[in-house]
N, C-alpha and C positions, 0 to 999 in steps of 0.2 A: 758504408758504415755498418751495413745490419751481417754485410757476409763478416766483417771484422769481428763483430758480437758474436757471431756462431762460432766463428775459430776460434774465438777466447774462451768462449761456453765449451764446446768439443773438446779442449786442451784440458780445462780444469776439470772434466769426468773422470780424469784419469790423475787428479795427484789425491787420490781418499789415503787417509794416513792407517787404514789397516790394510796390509799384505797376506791373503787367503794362505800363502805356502810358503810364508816367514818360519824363523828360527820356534817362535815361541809356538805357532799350530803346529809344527812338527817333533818339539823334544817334549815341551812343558805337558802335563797331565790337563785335561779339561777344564778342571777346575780351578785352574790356577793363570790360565789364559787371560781372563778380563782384567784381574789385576795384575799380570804384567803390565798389560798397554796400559791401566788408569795409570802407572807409575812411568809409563814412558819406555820401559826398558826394550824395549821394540824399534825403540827413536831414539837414541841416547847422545842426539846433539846436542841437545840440550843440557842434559848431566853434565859434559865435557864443557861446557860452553860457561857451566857453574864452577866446576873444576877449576880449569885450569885459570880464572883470574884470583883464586885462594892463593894459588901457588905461584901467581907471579910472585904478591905479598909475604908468603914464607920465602922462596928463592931471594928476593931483593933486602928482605929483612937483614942477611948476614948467615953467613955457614954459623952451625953448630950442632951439635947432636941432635936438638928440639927438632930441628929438622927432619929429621928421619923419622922420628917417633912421632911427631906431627902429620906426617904422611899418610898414611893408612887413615888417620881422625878426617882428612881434608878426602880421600879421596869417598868414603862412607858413608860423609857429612852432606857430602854435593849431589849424591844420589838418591839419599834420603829426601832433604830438602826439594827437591826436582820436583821427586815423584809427589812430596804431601802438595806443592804449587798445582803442578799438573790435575793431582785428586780433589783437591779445592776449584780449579778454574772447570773442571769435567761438571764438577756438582752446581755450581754455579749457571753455568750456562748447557744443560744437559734439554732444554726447550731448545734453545738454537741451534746448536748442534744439529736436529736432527735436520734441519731445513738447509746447512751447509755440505756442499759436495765434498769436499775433504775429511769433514766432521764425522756423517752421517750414520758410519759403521762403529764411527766409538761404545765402549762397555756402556753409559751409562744411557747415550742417546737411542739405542738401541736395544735398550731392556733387557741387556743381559748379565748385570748387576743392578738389584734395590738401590736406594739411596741411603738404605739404613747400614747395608755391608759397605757401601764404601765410603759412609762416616766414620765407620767404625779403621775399615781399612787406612784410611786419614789418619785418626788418630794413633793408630799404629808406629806410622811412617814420623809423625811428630814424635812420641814418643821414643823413640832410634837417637833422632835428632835431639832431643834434648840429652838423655845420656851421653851422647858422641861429644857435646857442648860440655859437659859438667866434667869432663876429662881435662880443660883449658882453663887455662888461670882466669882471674875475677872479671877482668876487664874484658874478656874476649865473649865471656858468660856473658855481662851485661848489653855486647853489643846485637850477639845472637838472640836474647831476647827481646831486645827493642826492636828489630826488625820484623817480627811474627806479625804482627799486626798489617803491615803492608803486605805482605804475602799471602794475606788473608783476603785482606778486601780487592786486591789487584785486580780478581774478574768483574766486578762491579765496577769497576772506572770503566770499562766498556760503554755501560750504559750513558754515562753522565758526561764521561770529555775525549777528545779528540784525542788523549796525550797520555792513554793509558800503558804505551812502552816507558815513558819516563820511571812511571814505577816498575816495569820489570826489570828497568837498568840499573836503579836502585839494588834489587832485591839480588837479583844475578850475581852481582859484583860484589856484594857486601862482603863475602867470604876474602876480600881485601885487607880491611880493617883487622878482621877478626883473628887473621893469621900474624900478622904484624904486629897487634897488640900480645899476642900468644907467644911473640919470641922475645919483643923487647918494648919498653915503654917513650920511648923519645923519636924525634923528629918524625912526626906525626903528618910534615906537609908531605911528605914524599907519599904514603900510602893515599893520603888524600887527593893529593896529584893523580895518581893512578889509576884509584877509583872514576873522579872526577872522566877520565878519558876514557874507563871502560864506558861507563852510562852511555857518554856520549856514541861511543862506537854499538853498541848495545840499542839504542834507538835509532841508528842508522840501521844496521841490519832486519832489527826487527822490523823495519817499516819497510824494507824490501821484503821480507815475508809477508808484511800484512797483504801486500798487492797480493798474495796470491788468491786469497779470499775477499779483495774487494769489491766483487758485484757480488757475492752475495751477505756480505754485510752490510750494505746500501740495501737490503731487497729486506731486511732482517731488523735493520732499524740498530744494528749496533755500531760503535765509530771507534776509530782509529789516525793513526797519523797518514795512511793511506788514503784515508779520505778527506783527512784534511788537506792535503798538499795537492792531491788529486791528478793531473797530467805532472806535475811540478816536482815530483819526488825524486829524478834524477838529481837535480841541484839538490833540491835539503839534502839525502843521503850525502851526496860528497862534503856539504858541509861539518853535518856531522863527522864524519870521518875524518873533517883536515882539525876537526877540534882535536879529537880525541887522539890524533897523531900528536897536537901540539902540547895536550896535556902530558902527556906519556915523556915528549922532549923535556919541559918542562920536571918534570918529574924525578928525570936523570940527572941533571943540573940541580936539583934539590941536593938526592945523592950523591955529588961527586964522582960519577959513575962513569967508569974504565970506556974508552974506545969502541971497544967491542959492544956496547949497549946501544951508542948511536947506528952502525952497522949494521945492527940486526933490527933496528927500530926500521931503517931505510927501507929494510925488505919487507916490513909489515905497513911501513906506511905505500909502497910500490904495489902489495899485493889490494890493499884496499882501494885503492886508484881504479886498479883494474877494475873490480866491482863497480866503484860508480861511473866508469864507462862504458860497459858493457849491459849494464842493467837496463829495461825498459819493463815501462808502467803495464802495458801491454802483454807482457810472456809470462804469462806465472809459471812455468815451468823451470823458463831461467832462474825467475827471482825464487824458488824450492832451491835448486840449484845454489845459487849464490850463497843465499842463509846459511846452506851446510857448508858452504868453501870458508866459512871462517871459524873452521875448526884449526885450520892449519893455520891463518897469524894469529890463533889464541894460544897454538901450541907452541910456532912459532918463538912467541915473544915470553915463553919457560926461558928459552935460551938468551937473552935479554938481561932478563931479570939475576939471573945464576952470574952474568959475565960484568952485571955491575957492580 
């Protein structure tokens, strides 16, 4: 057991989320280094992972011009939003951080942004996002604004509950709704459906990430679904995942949706499979690994969405 703890310990020395001879140490100017990474742009699976469920909701919305011109709004919108998440959960937990191996090199844990520039850098990144919003018709407006508040407090559920992915699956995915109501106003189960399956798949994933930081979030005092579920999080994950496959079916049967949608659901529901067989509680290098692999059935099920 204790050599098993050192191989886990020795593994996780090496996943720190800054890379000394990254893109950003080598093009961007000095000064402008810390607030890449506070925005992620260094990582940007997560952008994409914001991305691309916008665009299932415009894709499955229905063709039409909106679409295109909605594009550029959705891809913008999910970067911005990202990064103010990201600069909120930095400032948030910028104590912890420094005590986490993966964490420990971040801008804020590491004093090499104030807290007062990267409030201000925050409000910035809000600010983006709200103009990018006041581009979308009323309802799309009201929806982007009702979600601010979860995306705000998100890094504080760490402290208090086990189930603080729920609200990231919330927040991630919102740009569902938001797109959907942006193109058309009716049959509102379908976007809800979709939503409903990202969360779910959204807290699966996430909680294969969280393993990767959970000894030293136990050592930290902060909680997650990693530690809730504890040896047991190969089952929940797949759980998760057969929801969020069944939401998404579900979804398409709302839609009336062509042949081709179950077919390419097949292959996103076949590649998340793989994940919850391959995953253990034990590797965080896999579970690094895996987290980023569902960039592809997020991009994947673009194609999906476009053929229902």
């Amino acid at each position: 057991m204790q050599d098993q703890s050192s191989s886990i310990a020795a593994e996780r020395a090496h996943l720190s989320d800054i890379h000394p001879d990254d893109w950003v140490e080598n093009l961007l100017p000095e000064w402008m280094r810390p607030y890449a990474r506070l925005a992620r742009l260094d990582r940007p699976i997560g952008s994409w992972l914001t991305l691309f469920p916008a665009l299932w909701g415009l894709l499955m919305a229905g063709p039409g011009w909106r679409q295109w011109y909605l594009f550029p709004v959705c891809v913008l919108g999910a970067f911005a939003m990202r990064g103010a998440g990201s600069t909120a959960n930095d400032l948030w937990d910028r104590e912890f951080d420094g005590r986490v191996a993966r964490t420990r090199l971040r801008p804020l844990a590491s004093g090499q942004v104030s807290v007062f520039r990267a409030v201000v850098f925050l409000g910035l990144q809000l600010l983006l996002s709200l103009l990018l919003l006041l581009t979308l018709p009323r309802l799309s407006i009201l929806l982007g604004v009702a979600i601010l508040p979860v995306v705000l407090i998100y890094p504080a559920l760490k402290r208090v509950t086990h189930w603080p992915q729920v609200a990231l699956g919330i927040c991630f995915n919102w740009g569902i709704l938001i797109t959907w109501a942006a193109v058309r106003d009716d049959h509102f189960q379908v976007p809800l459906l979709l939503w409903m399956g990202a969360v779910f798949w959204q807290i699966g994933y996430d909680t294969i990430y969280a393993y990767v930081d959970w000894v030293d979030d136990v050592s930290v005092g902060l909680k997650s679904t990693a530690i809730r579920f504890d040896r047991q999080g190969r089952l929940w994950v797949a759980c998760f995942y057969a929801v969020a496959a069944l939401c998404w079916l579900l979804a398409g049967w709302a839609a009336g949706a062509a042949p081709g949608y179950y077919a390419v659901l097949a292959l996103v529901a076949g590649h998340l499979a793989w994940q919850a067989a391959i995953f253990h509680v034990d590797q965080p290098a896999r579970s690094l690994m895996l987290f980023r692999a569902n960039f592809w059935p997020a991009l994947v099920f673009c194609a999906a969405a476009a053929l229902a």
